[in-house]
Residue, then its C-alpha position, 0 to 999 in steps of 0.5 A: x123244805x116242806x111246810x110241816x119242816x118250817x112249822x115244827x122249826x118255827x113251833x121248836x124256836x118259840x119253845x126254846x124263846x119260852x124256855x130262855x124267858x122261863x129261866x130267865x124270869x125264875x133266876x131274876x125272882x130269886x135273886x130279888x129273893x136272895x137280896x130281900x134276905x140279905x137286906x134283912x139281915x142287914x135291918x136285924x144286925x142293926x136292930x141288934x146293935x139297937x137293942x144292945x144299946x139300950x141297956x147301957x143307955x138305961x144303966x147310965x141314967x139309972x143313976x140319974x133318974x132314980x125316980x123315973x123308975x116307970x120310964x126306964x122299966x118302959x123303955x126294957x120291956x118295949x126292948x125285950x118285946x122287940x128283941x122277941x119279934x119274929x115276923x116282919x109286922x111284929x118287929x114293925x110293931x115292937x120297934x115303933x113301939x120301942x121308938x116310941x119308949x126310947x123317945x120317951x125316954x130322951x124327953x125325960x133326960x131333957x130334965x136332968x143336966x147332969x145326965x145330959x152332960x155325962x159323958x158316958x150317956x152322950x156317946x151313947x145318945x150318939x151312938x144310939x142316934x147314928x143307929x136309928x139312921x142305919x136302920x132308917x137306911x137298911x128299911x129303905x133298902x129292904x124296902x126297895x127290894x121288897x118293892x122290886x120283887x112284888x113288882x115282879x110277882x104282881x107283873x105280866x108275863x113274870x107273874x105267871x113265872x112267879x105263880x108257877x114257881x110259888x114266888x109269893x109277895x114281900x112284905x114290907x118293914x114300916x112303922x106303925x103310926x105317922x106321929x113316930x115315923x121319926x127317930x127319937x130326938x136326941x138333944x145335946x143342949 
């Protein structure tokens, strides 16, 4: 074998390393991709199974608390502008904002026993409780994603894969301020 033979068969199995290392990188980006869309989609069902809550929640209490006209109109309108968010930060926002409303919201019912003891309005307080903890997983979900595929876009070699490809950064779904980081308090007592 002549020396040109070997240095065209060395160059011709770097490429194909190349090449196997370019599909390979592309495939991973757009799973991570793909998993970032689906996990999503799995905050928006539970932001919707949310925001559907909140009016039968509100219903109920109407009655109750007819002069806390302030607080209910507060907590329909931080729900409506939720509801109408489309970006990531802009549902970040509108549902901190929400959080917030319907933490307002649960302190106010603390002043009415006979709320607090309908039935009705404890099974959606449960009800709302156990879907503020499906959303705090979903985030976490989507999070980790986002985390896996920025890593991806941010590291060497696959950066230049991602660049090349037009992968771009996730942005993650966190809340806005420290004090409401916490889901609204329900109290059963």
């Amino acid at each position: 074998m002549s020396a040109g033979t070997i240095v065209f068969i060395f160059l011709a199995v770097i490429a194909v390393a190349v090449l196997i290392y370019v599909v390979g990188a592309y495939n991973a980006l757009v799973i991570l991709r793909n998993q970032i869309k689906n996990a999503w989609s799995q905050i928006e069902v539970q932001l919707k199974r949310r925001h559907d809550l909140i009016p039968n929640l509100v219903e109920v209490a109407k009655g109750y608390m007819s002069h806390e006209r302030q607080t209910l109109e507060a907590v329909t309108q931080a729900r409506a502008k939720a509801a109408g968010a489309k970006s990531v930060s802009d549902i970040s926002r509108a549902e901190t904002a929400l959080s917030g409303a319907i933490g307002q919201f649960l302190a106010v019912v603390e002043n009415y026993p006979d709320l607090k003891a309908n039935q009705n309005f404890l099974a959606l307080q449960e009800e709302l409780t156990t879907t503020e903890n499906r959303i705090a997983f979903a985030r976490q979900a989507y999070n980790d994603q986002v985390l896996f595929l920025n890593n991806k876009v941010e590291m060497f070699p696959s950066n230049i894969v991602a660049g090349m490809f037009g992968f771009r950064k996730g942005q993650f779904f966190e809340l806005e301020e420290q004090s409401e980081r916490a889901a609204p308090r329900v109290s059963f007592g």
